[in-house]
C-alpha atoms as an extended CHARMM CRD file, in Angstrom:
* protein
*
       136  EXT
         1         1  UNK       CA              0.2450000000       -0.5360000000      -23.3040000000  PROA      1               0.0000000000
         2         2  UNK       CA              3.1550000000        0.9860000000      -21.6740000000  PROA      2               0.0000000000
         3         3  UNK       CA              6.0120000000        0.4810000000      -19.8190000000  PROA      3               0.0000000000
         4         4  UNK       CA              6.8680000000        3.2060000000      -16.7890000000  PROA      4               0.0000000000
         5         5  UNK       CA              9.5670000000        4.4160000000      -14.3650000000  PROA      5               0.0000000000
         6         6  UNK       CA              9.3210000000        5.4310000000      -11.1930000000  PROA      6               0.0000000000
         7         7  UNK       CA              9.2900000000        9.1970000000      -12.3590000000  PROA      7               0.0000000000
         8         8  UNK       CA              6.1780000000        8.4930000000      -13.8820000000  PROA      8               0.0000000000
         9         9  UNK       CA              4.3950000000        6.8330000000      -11.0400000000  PROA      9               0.0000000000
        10        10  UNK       CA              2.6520000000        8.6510000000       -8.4360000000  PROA      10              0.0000000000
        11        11  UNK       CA              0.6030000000        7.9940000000       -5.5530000000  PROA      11              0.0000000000
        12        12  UNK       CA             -2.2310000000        9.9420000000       -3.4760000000  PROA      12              0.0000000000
        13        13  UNK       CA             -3.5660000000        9.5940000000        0.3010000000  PROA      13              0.0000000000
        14        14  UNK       CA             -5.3770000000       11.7630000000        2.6550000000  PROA      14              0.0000000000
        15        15  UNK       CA             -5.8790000000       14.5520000000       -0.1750000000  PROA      15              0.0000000000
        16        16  UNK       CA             -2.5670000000       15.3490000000       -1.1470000000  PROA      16              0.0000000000
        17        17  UNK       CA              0.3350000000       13.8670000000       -3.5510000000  PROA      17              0.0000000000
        18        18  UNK       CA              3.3250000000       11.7860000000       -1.8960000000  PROA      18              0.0000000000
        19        19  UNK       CA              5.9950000000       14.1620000000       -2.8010000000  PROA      19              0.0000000000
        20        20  UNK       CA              8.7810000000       12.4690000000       -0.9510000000  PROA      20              0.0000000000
        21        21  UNK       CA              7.5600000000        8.7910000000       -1.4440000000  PROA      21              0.0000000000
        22        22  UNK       CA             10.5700000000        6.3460000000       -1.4110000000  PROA      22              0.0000000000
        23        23  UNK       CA              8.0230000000        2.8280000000       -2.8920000000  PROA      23              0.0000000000
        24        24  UNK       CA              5.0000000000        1.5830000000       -2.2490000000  PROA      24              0.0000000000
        25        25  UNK       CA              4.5350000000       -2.1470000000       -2.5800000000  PROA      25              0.0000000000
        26        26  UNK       CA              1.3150000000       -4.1390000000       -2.3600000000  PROA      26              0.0000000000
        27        27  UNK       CA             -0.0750000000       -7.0930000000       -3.1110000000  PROA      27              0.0000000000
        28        28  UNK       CA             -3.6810000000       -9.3450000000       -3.8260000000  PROA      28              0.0000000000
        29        29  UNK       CA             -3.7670000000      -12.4190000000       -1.5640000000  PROA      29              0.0000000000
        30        30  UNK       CA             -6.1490000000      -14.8980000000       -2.3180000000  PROA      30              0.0000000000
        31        31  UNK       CA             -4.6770000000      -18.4800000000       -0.4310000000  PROA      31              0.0000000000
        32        32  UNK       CA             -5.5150000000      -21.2930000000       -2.0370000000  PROA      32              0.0000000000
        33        33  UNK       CA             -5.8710000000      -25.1650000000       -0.6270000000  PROA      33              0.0000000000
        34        34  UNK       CA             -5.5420000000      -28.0300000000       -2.2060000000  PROA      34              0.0000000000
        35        35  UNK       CA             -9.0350000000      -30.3790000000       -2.9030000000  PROA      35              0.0000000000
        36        36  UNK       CA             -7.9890000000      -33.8820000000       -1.9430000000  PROA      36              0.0000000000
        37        37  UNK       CA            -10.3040000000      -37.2320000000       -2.7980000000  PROA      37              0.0000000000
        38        38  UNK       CA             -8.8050000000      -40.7410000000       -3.2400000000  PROA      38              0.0000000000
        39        39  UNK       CA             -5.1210000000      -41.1240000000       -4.0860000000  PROA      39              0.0000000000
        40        40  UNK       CA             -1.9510000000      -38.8610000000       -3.2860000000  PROA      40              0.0000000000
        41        41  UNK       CA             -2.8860000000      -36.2430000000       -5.7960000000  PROA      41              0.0000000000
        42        42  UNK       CA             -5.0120000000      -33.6680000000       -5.5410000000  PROA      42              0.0000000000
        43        43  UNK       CA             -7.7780000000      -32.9990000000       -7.7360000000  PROA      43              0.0000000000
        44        44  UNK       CA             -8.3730000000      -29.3900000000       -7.5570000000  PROA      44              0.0000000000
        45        45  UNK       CA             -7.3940000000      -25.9450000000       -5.9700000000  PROA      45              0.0000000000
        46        46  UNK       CA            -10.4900000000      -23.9340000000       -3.6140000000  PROA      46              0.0000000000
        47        47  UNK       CA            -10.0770000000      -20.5710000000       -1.9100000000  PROA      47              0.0000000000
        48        48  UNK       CA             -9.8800000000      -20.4870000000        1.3700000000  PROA      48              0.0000000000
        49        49  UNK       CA            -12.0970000000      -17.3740000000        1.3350000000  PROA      49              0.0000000000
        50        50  UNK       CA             -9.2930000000      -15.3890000000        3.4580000000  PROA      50              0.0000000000
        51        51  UNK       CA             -8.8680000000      -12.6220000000       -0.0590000000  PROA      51              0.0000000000
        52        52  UNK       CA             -7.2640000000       -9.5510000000        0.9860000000  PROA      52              0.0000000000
        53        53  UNK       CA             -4.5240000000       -6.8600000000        0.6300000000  PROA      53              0.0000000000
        54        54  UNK       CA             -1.1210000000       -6.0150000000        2.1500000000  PROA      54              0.0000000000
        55        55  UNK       CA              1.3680000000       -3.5030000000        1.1070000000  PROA      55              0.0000000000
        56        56  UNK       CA              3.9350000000       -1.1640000000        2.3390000000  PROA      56              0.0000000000
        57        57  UNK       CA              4.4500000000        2.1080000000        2.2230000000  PROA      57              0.0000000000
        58        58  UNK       CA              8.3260000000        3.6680000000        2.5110000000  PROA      58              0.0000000000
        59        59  UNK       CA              8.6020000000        7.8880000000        2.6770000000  PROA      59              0.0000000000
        60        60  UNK       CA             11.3080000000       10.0140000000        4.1360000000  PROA      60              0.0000000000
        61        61  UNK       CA             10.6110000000       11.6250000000        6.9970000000  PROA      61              0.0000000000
        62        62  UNK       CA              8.6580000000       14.6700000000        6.2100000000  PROA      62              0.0000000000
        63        63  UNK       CA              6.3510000000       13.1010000000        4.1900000000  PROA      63              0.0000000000
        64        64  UNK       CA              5.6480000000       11.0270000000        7.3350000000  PROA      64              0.0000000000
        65        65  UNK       CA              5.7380000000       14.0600000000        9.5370000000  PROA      65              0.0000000000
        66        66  UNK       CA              2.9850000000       15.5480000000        6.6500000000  PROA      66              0.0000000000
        67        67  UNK       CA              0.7860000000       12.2530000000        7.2630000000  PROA      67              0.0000000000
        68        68  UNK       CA              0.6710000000       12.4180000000       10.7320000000  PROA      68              0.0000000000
        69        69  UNK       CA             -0.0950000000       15.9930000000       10.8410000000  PROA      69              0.0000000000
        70        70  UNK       CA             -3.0930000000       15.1270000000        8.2710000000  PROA      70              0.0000000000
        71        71  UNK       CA             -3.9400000000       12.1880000000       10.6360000000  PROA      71              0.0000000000
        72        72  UNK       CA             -4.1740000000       14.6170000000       13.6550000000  PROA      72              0.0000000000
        73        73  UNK       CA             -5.9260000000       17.5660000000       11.5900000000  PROA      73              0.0000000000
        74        74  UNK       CA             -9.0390000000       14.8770000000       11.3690000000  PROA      74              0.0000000000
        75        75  UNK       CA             -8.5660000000       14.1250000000       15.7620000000  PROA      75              0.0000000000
        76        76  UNK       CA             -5.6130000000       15.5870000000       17.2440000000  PROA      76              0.0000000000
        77        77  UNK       CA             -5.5890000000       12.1810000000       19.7480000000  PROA      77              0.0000000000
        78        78  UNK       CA             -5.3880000000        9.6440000000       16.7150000000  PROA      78              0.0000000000
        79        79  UNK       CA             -1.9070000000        7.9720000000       15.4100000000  PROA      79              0.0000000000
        80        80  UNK       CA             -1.5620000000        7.0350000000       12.1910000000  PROA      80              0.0000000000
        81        81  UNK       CA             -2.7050000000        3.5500000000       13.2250000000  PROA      81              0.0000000000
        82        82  UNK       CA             -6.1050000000        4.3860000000       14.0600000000  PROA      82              0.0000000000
        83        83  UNK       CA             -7.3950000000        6.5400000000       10.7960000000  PROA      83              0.0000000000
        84        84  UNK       CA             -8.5660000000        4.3820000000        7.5310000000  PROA      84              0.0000000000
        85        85  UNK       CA             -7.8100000000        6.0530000000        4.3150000000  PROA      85              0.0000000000
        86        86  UNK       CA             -7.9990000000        4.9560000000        0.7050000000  PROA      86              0.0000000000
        87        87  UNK       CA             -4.1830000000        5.1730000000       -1.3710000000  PROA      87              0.0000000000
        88        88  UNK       CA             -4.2430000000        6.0870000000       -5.4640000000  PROA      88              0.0000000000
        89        89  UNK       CA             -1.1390000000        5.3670000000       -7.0210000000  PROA      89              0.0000000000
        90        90  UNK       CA             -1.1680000000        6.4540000000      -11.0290000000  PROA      90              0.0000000000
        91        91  UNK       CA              1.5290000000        5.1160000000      -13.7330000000  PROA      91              0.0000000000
        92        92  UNK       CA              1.5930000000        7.4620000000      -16.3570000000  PROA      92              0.0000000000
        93        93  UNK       CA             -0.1400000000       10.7980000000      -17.1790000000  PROA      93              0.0000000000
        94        94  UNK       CA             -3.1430000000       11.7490000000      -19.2580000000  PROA      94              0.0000000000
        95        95  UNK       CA             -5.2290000000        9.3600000000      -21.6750000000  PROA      95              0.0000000000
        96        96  UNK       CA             -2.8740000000        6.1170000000      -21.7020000000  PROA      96              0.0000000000
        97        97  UNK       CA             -2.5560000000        6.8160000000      -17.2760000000  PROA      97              0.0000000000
        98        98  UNK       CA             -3.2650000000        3.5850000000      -15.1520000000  PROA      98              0.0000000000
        99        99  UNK       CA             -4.7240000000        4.3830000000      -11.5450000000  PROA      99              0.0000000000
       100       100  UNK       CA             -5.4220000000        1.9420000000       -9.0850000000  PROA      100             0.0000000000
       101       101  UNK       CA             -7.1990000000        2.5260000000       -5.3470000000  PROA      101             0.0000000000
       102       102  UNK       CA             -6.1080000000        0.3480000000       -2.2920000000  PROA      102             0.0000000000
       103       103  UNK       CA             -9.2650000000        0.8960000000       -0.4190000000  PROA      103             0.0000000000
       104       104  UNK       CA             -9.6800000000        0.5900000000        3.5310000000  PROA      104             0.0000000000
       105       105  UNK       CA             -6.1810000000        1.0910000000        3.9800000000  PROA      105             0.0000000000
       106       106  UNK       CA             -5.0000000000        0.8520000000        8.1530000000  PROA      106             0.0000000000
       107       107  UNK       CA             -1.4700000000        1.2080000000        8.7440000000  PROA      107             0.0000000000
       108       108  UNK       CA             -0.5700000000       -1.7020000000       10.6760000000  PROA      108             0.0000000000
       109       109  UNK       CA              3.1520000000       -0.1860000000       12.2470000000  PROA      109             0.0000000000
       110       110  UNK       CA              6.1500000000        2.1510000000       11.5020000000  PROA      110             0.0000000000
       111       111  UNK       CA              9.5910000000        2.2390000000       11.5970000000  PROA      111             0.0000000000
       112       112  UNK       CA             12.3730000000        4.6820000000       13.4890000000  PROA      112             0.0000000000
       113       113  UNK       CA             15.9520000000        5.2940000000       13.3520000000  PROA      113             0.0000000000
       114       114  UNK       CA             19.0160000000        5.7130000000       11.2350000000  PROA      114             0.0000000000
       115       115  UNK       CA             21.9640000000        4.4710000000       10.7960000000  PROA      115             0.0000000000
       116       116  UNK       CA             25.1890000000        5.9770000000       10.1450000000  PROA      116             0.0000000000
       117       117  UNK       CA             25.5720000000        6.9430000000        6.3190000000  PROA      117             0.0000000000
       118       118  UNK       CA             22.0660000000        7.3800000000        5.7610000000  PROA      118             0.0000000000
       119       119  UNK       CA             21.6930000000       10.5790000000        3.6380000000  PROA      119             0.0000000000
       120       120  UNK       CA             17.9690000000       10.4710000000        5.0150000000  PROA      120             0.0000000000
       121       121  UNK       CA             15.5290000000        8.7070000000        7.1360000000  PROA      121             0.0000000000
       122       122  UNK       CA             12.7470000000        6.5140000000        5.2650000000  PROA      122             0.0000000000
       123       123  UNK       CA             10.0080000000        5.1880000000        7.1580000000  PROA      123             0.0000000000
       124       124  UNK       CA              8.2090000000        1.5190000000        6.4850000000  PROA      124             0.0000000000
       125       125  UNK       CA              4.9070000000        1.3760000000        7.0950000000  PROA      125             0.0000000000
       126       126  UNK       CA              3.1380000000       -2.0510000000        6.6240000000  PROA      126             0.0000000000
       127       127  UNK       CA             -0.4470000000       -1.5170000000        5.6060000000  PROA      127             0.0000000000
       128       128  UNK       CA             -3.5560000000       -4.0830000000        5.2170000000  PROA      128             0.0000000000
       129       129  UNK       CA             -6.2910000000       -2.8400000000        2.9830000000  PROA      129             0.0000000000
       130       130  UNK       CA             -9.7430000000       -4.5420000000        2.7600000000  PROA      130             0.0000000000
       131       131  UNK       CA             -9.9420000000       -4.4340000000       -1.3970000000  PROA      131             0.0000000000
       132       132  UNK       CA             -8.1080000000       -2.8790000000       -4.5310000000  PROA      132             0.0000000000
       133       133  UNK       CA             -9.6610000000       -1.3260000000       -7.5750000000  PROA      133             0.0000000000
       134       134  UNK       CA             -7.7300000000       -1.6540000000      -10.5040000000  PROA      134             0.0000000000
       135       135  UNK       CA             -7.8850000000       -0.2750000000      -13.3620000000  PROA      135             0.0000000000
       136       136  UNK       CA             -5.9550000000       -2.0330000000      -16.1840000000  PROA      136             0.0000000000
């Protein structure tokens, strides 16, 4: 197993490579409550069956520009909150290469502005996705 930078990571959506991807960051929720009998402690931990996955994605601005002109390519009326899309981020390359597949992915909102300094404009956009395959 092997340890990787961030110039070894990469990460796929709509067809094409992020070339100008700032981070993606996602995670596995699975809540859990606690199962309570008798006494102050409890006994056990259950799901609370609400699983799911939430993540966001950060690009500079023509990568977003890129993704919404994909987005519109598919229905020239559609924002980039209304398509669902799968995202394939890959650590490595070749044999020892770990990919993993947020599936279902909907953009949830996105970010504007800049402030003085910036030497470019990143935009956040929050994402739910309805599983993950992993391979590991």
């Amino acid at each position: 197993m092997a340890e990787y930078s961030f110039k070894e990571y990469s990460v796929r959506l709509l067809g094409r490579d992020v070339a100008n991807l700032v981070g993606l960051d996602w995670k596995w929720k699975d809540p859990k409550a606690y199962v309570r009998g008798k006494g102050n402690k409890p006994y056990g931990l259950n799901s609370t069956g609400e699983q799911g996955v939430e993540g966001t994605l950060k690009v500079q601005q023509s990568e977003w520009a890129a993704f919404v002109q994909a987005v519109r390519a598919t229905n020239p009326l559609a924002k980039i909150t209304d398509v669902s899309f799968d995202i394939v981020e890959t650590y490595g390359d070749g044999l020892l290469a770990i990919t993993n597949t947020l599936l279902g992915v909907q953009i949830t909102e996105y970010n504007g502005g800049m402030e003085q300094g910036d030497a470019f404009k990143v935009i956040e956009m929050p994402f739910m996705a309805l599983d993950v395959k992993e391979a590991v």
